[in-house]
C-alpha positions in Angstrom: 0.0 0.0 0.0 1.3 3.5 -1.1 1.8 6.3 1.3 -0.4 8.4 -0.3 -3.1 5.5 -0.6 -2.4 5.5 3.5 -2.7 8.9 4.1 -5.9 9.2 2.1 -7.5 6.2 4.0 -6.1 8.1 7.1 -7.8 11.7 6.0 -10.9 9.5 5.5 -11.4 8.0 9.0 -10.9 11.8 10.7 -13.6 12.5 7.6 -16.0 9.9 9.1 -15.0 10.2 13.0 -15.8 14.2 12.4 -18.9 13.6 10.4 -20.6 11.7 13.7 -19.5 15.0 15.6 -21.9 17.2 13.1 -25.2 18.3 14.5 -27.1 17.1 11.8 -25.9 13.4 12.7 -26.5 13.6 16.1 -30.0 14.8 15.5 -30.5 11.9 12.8 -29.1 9.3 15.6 -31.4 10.6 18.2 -34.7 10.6 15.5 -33.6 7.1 14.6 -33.2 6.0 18.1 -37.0 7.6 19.0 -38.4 5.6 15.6 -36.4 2.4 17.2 -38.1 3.0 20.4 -41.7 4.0 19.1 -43.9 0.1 19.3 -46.6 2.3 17.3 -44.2 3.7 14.6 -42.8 0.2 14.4 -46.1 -1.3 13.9 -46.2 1.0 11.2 -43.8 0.2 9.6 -43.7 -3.6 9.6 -47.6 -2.5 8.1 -46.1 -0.8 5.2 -43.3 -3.0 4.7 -46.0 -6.1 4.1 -48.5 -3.8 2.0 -45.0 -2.6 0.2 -44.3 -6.8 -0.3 -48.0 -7.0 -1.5 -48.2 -4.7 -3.9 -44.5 -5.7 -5.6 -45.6 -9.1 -5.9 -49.2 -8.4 -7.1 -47.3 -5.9 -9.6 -44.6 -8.6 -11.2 -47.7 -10.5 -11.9 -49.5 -8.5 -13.3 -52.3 -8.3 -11.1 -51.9 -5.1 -9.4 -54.1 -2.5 -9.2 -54.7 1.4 -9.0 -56.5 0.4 -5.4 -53.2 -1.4 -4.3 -51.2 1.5 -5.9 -53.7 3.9 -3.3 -53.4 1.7 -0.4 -49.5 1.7 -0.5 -49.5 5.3 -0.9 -51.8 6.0 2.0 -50.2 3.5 4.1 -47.1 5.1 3.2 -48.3 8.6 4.2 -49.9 7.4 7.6 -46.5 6.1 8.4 -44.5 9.2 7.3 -47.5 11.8 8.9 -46.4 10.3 12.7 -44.5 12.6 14.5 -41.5 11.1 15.3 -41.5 9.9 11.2 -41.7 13.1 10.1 -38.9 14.3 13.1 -36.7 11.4 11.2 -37.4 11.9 7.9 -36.4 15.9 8.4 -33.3 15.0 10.1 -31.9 12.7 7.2 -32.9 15.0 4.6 -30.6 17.6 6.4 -28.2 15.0 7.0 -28.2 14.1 3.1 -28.0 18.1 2.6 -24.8 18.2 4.6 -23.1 15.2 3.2 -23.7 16.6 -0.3 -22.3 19.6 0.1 -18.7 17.7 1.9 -19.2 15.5 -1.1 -18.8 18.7 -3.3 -15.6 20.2 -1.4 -14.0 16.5 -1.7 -15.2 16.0 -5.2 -14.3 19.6 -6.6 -9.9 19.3 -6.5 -10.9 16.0 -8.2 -12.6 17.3 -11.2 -10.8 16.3 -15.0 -12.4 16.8 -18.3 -11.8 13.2 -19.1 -12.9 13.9 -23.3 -10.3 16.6 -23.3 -7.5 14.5 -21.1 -8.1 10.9 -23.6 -7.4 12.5 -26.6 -7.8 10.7 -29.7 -11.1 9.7 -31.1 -13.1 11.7 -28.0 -11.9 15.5 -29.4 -13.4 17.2 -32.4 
């Protein structure tokens, strides 16, 4: 293993330890944690989990229906409506939001015009 192959596997392991220290994780951990903890969310879920399983099997036969296509939908917005849902969905929306926007700073020194770098058949 290279040095530099090291040192990048190092930088990424601060990246990660200091990406558990960001507000928006700990918020995310802590709405898991309550959607864990929540026997009526849970219940939910395991409900739209087996209408989810339903309608994908009714739909690669060919059997589904606009009904089951409803009843997944409002079973899916009864379980995102609950509270603590809605406090967990928010918090990894943000959470996405922030790790996009570390994904840009890491991603923008590594940015190559690979058409104009190849040469050959790729220019005009």
């Amino acid at each position: 293993m290279s040095i530099q192959t090291s040192r990048a596997e190092e930088l990424g392991t601060e990246l990660g330890e200091a990406i558990t220290e960001l507000p928006e994780y700990e918020t995310f951990e802590s709405a898991k944690e309550a959607v864990e903890d929540s026997e009526t969310t849970q219940k939910k879920i395991d409900e739209f989990e087996r209408v989810r399983q339903e309608f994908m099997l009714a739909r690669q036969a060919g059997t589904a229906t606009q009904e089951d296509l409803q009843r997944l939908q409002e079973t899916q917005n009864e379980l995102h409506s609950m509270p603590v849902m809605e406090e967990y969905l928010e918090a990894k929306s943000k959470l996405a939001e922030r790790l996009d926007a570390i994904n840009d700073v890491i991603s923008e020194p590594l940015a190559v015009n690979f058409g104009e770098e190849a040469g050959g058949c790729c220019q005009d």
